[in-house]
C-alpha positions in Angstrom: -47.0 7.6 3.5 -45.6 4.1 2.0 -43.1 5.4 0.0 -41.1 1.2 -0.5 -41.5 -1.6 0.6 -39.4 -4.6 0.9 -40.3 -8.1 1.5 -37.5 -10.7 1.3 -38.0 -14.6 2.2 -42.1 -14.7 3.5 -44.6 -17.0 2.3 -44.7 -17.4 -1.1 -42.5 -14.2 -2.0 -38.9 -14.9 -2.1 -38.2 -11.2 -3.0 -40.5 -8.3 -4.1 -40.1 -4.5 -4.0 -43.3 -2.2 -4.3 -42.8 1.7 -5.0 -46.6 2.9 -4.4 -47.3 6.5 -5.6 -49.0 9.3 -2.8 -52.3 8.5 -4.3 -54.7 5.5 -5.2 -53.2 2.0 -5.5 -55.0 -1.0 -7.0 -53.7 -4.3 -6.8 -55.3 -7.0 -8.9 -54.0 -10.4 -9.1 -55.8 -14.0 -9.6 -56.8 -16.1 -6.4 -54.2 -17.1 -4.7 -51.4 -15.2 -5.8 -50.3 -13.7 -2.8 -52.7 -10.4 -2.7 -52.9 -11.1 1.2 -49.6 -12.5 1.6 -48.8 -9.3 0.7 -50.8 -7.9 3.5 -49.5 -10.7 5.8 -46.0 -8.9 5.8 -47.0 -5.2 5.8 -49.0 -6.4 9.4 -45.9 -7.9 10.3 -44.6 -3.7 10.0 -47.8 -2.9 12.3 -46.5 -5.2 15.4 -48.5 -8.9 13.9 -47.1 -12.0 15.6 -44.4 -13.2 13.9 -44.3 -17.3 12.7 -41.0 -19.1 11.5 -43.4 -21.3 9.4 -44.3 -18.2 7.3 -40.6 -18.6 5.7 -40.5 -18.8 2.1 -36.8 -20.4 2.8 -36.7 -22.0 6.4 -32.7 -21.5 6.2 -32.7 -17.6 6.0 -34.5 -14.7 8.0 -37.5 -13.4 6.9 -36.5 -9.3 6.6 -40.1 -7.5 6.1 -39.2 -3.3 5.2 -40.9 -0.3 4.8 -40.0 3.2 4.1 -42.0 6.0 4.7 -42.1 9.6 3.8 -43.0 11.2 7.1 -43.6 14.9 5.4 -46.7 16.8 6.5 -47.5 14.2 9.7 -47.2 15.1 13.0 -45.8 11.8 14.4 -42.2 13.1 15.6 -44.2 13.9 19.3 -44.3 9.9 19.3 -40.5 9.2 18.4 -39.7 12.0 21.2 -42.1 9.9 23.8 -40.2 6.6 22.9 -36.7 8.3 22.7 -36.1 7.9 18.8 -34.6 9.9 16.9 -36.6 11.1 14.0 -36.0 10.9 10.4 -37.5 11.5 7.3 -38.1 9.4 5.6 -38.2 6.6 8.3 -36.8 3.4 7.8 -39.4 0.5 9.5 -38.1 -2.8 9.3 -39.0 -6.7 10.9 -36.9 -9.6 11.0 -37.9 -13.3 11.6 -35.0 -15.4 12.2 -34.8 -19.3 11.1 -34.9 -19.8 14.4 -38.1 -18.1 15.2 -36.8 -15.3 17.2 -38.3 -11.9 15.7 -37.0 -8.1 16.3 -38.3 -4.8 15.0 -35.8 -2.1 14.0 -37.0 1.8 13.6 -34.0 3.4 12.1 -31.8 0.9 12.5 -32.6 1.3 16.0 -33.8 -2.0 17.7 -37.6 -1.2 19.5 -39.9 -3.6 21.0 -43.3 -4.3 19.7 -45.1 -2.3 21.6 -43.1 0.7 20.7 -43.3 -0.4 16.6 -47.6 -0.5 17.2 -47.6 2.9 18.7 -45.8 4.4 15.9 -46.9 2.1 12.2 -50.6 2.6 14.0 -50.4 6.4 12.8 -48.6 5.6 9.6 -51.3 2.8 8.5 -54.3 1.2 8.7 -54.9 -2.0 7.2 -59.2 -2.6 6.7 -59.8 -6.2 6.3 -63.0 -8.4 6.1 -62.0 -8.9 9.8 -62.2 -5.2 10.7 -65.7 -5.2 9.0 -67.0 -7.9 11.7 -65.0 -5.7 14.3 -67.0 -2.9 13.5 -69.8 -5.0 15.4 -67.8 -4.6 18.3 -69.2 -1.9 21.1 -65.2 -1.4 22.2 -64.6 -0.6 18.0 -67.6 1.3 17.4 -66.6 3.7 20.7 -62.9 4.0 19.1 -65.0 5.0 15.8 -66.7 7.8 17.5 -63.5 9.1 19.1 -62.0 9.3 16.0 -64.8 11.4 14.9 -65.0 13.6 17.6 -61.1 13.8 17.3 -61.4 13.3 21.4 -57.9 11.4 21.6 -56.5 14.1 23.7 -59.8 14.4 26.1 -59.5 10.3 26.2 -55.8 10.6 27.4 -56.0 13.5 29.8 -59.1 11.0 31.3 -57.1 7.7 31.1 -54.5 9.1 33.2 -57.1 10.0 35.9 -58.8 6.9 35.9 -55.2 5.0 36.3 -54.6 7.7 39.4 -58.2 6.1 41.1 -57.8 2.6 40.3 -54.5 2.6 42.2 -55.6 4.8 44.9 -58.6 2.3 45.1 -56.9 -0.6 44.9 -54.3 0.6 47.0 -57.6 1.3 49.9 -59.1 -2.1 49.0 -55.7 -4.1 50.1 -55.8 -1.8 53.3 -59.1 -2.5 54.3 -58.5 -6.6 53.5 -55.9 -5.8 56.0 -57.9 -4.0 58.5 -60.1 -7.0 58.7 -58.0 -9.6 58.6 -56.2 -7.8 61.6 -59.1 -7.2 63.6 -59.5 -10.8 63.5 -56.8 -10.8 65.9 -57.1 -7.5 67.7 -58.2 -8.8 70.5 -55.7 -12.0 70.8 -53.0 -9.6 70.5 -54.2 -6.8 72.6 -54.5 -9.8 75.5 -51.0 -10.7 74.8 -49.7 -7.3 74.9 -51.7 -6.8 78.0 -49.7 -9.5 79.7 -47.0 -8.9 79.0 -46.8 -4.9 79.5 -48.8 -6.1 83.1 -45.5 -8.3 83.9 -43.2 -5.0 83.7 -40.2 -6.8 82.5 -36.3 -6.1 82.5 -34.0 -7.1 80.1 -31.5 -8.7 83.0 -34.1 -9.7 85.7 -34.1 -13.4 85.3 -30.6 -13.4 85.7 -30.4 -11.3 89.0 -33.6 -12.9 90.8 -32.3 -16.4 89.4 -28.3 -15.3 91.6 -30.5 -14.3 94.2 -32.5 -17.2 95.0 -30.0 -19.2 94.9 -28.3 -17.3 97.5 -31.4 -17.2 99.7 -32.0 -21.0 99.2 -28.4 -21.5 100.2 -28.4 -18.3 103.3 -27.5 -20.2 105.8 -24.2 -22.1 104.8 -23.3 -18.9 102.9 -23.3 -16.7 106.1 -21.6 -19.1 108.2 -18.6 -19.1 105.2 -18.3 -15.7 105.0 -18.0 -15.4 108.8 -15.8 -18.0 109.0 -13.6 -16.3 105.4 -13.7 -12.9 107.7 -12.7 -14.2 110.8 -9.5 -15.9 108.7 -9.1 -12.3 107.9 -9.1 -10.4 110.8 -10.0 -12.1 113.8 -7.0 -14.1 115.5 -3.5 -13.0 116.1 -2.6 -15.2 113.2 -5.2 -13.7 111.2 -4.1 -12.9 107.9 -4.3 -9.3 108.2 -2.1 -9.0 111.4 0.3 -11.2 110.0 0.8 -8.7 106.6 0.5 -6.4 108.9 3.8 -7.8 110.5 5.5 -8.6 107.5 5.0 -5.0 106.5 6.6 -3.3 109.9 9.4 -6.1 109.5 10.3 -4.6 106.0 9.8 -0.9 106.9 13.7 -0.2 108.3 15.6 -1.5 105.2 13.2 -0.2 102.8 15.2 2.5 102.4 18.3 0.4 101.6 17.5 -0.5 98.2 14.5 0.5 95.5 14.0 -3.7 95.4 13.4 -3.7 99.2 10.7 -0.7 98.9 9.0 -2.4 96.4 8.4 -5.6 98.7 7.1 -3.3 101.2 4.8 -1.5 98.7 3.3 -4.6 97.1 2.5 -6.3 101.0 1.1 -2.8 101.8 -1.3 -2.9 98.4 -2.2 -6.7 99.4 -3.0 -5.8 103.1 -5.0 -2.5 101.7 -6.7 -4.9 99.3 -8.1 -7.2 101.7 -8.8 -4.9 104.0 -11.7 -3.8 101.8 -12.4 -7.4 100.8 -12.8 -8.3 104.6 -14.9 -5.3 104.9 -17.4 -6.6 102.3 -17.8 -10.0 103.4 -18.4 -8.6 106.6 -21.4 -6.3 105.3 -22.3 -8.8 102.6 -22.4 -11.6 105.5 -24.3 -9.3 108.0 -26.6 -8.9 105.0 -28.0 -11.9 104.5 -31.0 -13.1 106.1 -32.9 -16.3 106.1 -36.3 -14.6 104.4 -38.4 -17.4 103.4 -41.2 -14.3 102.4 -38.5 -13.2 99.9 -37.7 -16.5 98.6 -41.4 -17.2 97.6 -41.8 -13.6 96.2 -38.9 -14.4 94.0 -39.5 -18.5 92.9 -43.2 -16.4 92.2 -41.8 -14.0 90.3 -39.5 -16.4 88.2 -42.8 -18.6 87.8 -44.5 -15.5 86.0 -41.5 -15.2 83.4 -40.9 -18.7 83.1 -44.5 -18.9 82.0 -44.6 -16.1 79.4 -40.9 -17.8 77.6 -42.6 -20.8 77.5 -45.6 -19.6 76.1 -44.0 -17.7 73.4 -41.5 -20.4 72.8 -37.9 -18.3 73.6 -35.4 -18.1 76.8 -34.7 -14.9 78.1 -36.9 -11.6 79.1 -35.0 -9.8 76.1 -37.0 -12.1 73.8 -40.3 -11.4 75.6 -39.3 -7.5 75.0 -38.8 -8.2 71.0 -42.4 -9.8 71.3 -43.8 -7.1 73.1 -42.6 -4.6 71.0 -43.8 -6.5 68.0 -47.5 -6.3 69.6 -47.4 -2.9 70.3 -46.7 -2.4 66.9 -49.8 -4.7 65.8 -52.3 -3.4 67.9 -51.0 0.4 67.0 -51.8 0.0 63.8 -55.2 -2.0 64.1 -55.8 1.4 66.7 -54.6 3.7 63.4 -56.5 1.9 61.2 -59.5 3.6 61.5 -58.0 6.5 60.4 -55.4 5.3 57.9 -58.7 4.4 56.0 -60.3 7.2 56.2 -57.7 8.9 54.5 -57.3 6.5 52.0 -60.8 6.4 51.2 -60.7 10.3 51.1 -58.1 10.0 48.6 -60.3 7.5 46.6 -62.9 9.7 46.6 -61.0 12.6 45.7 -59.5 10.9 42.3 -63.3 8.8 41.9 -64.7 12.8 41.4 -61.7 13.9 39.2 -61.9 11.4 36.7 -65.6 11.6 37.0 -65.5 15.4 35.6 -62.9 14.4 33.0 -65.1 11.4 31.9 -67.5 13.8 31.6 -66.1 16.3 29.1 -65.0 13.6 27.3 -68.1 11.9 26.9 -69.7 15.4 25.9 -67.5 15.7 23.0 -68.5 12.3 22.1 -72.7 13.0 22.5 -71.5 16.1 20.3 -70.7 14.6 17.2 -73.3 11.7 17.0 -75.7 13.0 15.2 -73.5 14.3 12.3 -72.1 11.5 12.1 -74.9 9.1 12.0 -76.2 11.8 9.0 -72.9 11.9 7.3 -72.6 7.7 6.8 -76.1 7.5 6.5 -75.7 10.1 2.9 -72.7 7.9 1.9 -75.0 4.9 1.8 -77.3 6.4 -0.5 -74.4 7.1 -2.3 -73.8 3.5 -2.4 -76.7 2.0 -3.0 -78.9 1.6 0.1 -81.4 4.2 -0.1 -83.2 3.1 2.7 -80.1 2.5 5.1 -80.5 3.7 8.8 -78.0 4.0 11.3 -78.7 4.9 15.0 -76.1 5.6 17.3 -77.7 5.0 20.8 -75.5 6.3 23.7 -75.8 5.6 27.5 -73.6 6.1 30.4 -72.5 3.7 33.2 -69.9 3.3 35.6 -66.3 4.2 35.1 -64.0 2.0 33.0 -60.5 2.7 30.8 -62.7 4.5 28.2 -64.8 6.4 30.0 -68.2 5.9 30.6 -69.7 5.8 27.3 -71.0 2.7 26.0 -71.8 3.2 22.2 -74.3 0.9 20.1 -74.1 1.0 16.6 -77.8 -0.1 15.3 -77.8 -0.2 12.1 -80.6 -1.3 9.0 -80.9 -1.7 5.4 -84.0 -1.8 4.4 -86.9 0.7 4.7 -89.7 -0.2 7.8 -87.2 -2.5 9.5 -86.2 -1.4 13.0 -82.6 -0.9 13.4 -80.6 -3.4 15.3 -77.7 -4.6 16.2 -74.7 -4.5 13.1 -73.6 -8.1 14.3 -77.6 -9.4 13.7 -78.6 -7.3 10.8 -75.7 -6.4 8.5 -74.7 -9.0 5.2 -71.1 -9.4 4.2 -71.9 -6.4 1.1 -73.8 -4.1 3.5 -70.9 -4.8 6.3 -67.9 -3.6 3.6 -70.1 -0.7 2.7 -70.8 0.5 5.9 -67.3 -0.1 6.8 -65.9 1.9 4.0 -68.4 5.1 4.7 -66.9 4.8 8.1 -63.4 5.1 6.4 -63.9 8.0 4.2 -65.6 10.2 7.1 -62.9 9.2 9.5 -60.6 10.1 6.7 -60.3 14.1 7.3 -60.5 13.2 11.0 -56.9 11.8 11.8 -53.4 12.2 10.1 -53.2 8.9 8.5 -50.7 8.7 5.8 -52.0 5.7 4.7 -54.7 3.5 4.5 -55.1 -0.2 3.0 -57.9 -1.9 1.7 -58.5 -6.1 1.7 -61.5 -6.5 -0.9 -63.3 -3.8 0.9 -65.8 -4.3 -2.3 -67.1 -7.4 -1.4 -70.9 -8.0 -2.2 -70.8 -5.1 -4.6 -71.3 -4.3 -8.0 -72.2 -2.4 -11.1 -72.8 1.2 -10.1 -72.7 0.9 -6.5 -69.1 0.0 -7.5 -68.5 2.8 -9.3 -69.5 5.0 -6.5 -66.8 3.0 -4.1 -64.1 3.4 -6.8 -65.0 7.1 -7.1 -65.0 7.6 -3.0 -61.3 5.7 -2.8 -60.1 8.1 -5.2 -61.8 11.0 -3.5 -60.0 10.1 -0.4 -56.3 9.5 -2.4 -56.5 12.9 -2.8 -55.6 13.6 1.3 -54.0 10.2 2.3 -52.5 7.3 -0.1 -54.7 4.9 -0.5 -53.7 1.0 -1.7 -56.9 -1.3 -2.5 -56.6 -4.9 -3.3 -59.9 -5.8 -5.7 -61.4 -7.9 -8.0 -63.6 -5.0 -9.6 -62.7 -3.2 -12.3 -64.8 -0.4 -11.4 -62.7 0.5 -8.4 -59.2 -0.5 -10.3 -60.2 1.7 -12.7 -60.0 4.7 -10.5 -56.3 3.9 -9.5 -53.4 6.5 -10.3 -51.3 3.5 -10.3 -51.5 -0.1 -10.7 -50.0 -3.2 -9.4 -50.2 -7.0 -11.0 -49.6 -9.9 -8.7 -49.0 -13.2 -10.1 -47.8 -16.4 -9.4 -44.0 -17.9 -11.3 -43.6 -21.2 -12.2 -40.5 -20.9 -13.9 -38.8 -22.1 -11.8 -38.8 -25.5 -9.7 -40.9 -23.8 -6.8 -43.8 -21.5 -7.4 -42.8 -17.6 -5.8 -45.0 -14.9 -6.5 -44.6 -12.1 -7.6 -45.9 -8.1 -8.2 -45.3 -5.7 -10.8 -46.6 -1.9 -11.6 -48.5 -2.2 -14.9 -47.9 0.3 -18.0 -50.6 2.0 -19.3 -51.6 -0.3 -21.8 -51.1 -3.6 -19.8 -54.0 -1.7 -17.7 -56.2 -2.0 -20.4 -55.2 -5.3 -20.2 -56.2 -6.2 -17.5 -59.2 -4.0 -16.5 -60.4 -5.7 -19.9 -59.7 -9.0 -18.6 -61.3 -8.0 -15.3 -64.6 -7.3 -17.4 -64.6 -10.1 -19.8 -62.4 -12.7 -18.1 -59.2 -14.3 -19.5 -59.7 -13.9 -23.2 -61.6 -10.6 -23.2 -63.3 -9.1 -26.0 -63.0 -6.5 -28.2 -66.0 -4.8 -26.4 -64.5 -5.7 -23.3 -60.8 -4.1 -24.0 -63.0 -0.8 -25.2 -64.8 -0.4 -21.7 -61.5 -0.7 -20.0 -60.4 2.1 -22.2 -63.1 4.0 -21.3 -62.7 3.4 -17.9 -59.4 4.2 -17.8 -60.1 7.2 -19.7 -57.2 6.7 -22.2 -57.5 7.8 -25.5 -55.9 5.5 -28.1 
């Protein structure tokens, strides 16, 4: 529960400090004083949007801080999610720079707002004339009935399954966009594959069939020069291998005179053994060639074929061609896999569709359970309240999957007797709304661990004994979670175990307002003054006593 709160430098308060007790809370205050300023700040603690105008002094931050007794509430599963460590009480605090910038602090520990929802959402709930137009909201009303049928777990567990299918699903949908939009062009690639696997190509073969036309172009002057190199060679008696082979028999007797001498020898000898073989090759490579004009057109054919394909595909060399091929094969394999790549995808889809299916299921049975008791319970605390005739129908139906299941939930709802039940959002007045609203509260009340609950003028459109019966419900529910109610009735203030005054100060040269806990005899006060107005009467200062129950 609240145990302190803190709010420096917001709106209208320059600094206030509020110590509510475990049980019921009035606050009472004229118009304007800063009753929902008040509340501004505390939703500033439940992850509100921060707004640098809100500064009571646009020079300093803004420091919004609550402390909460955390005894008896299972929340510390939440700080363990989050990676917090736990502390009781826990220190919750906001800051809004001058600058605008805002953080959020839990135990001095810096969080972001998301984390600071997911935990002040089980410390508090704030119910404002806003939530009481929410409550004609299917997606409220369906969070109503979970919290009734205490289903959060069943609503988790499903959640998770239904994230598991939307990805596998959405995962399957991108695959089959790209299924088609690569069948599109299947077949242009398979027909460019096809070509180019049909052209068998080699990394090197350009080069080699380019050398080799060349020769073939050039066969004749090419044979006649290597006959004429080999006959240099070999074939006169000046040739140049007789003459080595002369110089080599001329050095052969002093060769043994001197290691300089043997090495002349040796190195003529390796140059005569040297071209030797080179005269041999020319010889073979001479005898070789062949004027082939068959060959020369199957080649200047063949280089055609590749020149073709390069140009066609825009590169220079048969390794490129490869790198395109390969790159096809790729495309077509998996256009050929496809088929089955989404088969097994849509297996999976399937798979996960059934699962969360049966856990949407259960969860919507435990939901179907608890609609009729519920529908009697709030329907009793009507009566209670002063609509004998009040009818609420929950109508259920089922449809497709979405995040909460597949429950949709219609609240229909009337007031008076022989009128057909409708829609809250056509039927419902602002009194009937807030009464409505707050039998929702108190049977939700035993339902969740809520330390603490606020309520904005929850009494609106009421009075006399109906209000009597609100006051006595708030104070029946203070008695398992602290309550704080802002009002204007004296009924329900009445019913408070403590009570707080807001006002506004003009003392000083800029109006600031301000809160304090009333004594027991400024109650009277101002329960009286609640009665009677301003100047209340004798009469009027007697019922507050009453009321309050005080003997004086």
């Amino acid at each position: 529960m609240l145990s302190h709160l803190l709010i420096k430098n917001y709106a209208l308060i320059e600094h206030l400090e509020l110590s509510p007790d475990a049980q019921l809370n009035i606050v009472t205050g004229e118009t304007g004083a800063g009753k929902s300023i008040m509340l501004g700040a505390i939703g500033l603690l439940l992850g509100n949007r921060a707004d640098v105008k809100t500064l009571y002094n646009e020079a300093e931050k803004c420091i919004i801080e609550g402390t909460f007794s955390m005894e008896g509430f299972y929340v510390k599963n939440i700080f363990d999610e989050e990676e917090l460590d736990f502390e009781n009480p826990c220190i919750i605090r906001r800051e809004i720079a001058p600058s605008g910038k805002s953080r959020a602090f839990i135990n001095d520990t810096p969080v972001t707002l998301e984390t600071l929802r997911k935990i002040t959402s089980q410390l508090m709930d704030i119910h404002s004339q806003h939530d009481s137009i929410q409550l004609g909201s299917n997606e409220y009303q369906l969070t109503i009935v979970d919290t009734y049928a205490q289903s959060y777990d069943k609503l988790v567990e499903y959640q998770d399954k239904y994230r598991t299918y939307k990805k596998l699903q959405d995962a399957y949908e991108q695959l089959q966009a790209e299924s088609d939009q690569n069948k599109k062009e299947f077949e242009y690639n398979s027909f460019q594959l096809d070509e180019l696997v049909k052209a068998k190509l080699e990394a090197n073969e350009q080069e080699l069939l380019e050398q080799e036309l060349n020769i073939l172009e050039h066969a004749e002057e090419v044979k006649q020069r290597l006959r004429t190199a080999y006959t240099y060679l070999t074939d006169t008696e000046q040739s140049v291998l007789s003459v080595l082979q002369s110089t080599v028999g001329n050095l052969n007797p002093i060769s043994g005179y001197s290691p300089e001498y043997q090495q002349y020898k040796d190195r003529i000898q390796s140059c005569l053994l040297e071209l030797k073989d080179v005269a041999r090759d020319i010889e073979s490579e001479e005898e070789s060639i062949e004027l082939d004009s068959n060959q020369i057109e199957t080649i200047q054919t063949r280089l055609d074929l590749l020149y073709k394909l390069q140009q066609k595909h825009a590169v220079k060399s048969n390794g490129e061609l490869l790198e395109i091929q390969a790159i096809l094969e790729e495309k077509v394999s998996k256009v050929l896999n496809l088929s089955e790549n989404l088969s097994a995808a849509k297996e999976r889809v399937d798979k996960a569709f059934e699962t969360a299916t049966k856990s949407a299921e259960v969860l919507s049975k435990a939901r179907q359970k608890v609609l009729p008791e519920l529908e009697r319970r709030v329907v009793g605390l009507l009566i209670e309240l002063g609509m004998p005739n009040a009818t609420l129908k929950i109508n259920h139906d089922t449809g497709k999957l979405t995040n909460d299941g597949i429950d949709q939930i219609n609240f229909l709802f009337s007031a008076n007797k022989g009128i057909t039940p409708r829609q809250l959002k056509d039927v419902a007045s602002g009194g009937e709304f807030s009464r409505l609203m707050l039998a929702i509260k108190y049977v939700l009340g035993d339902k969740r661990s809520l330390p603490t609950i606020i309520f904005d003028e929850i009494d609106t459109g009421i009075s006399g004994e109906v209000a009597i019966k609100v006051g006595k419900m708030m104070r029946e529910m203070a008695q398992s979670l602290q309550v704080i109610a802002i009002t204007h009735l004296h009924q329900i203030a009445g019913r408070g175990t403590s009570h707080f005054f807001v006002y506004k100060d003009n003392s000083s040269t800029r109006t600031v307002s301000r809160m304090r806990e009333l004594k027991a005899d400024e109650r009277i006060v101002e329960i009286a003054k609640m009665i009677g107005g301003e100047n209340p009467s004798e009469s009027a200062i007697h019922s507050a006593i009453e009321i309050l129950g005080v003997n004086v």
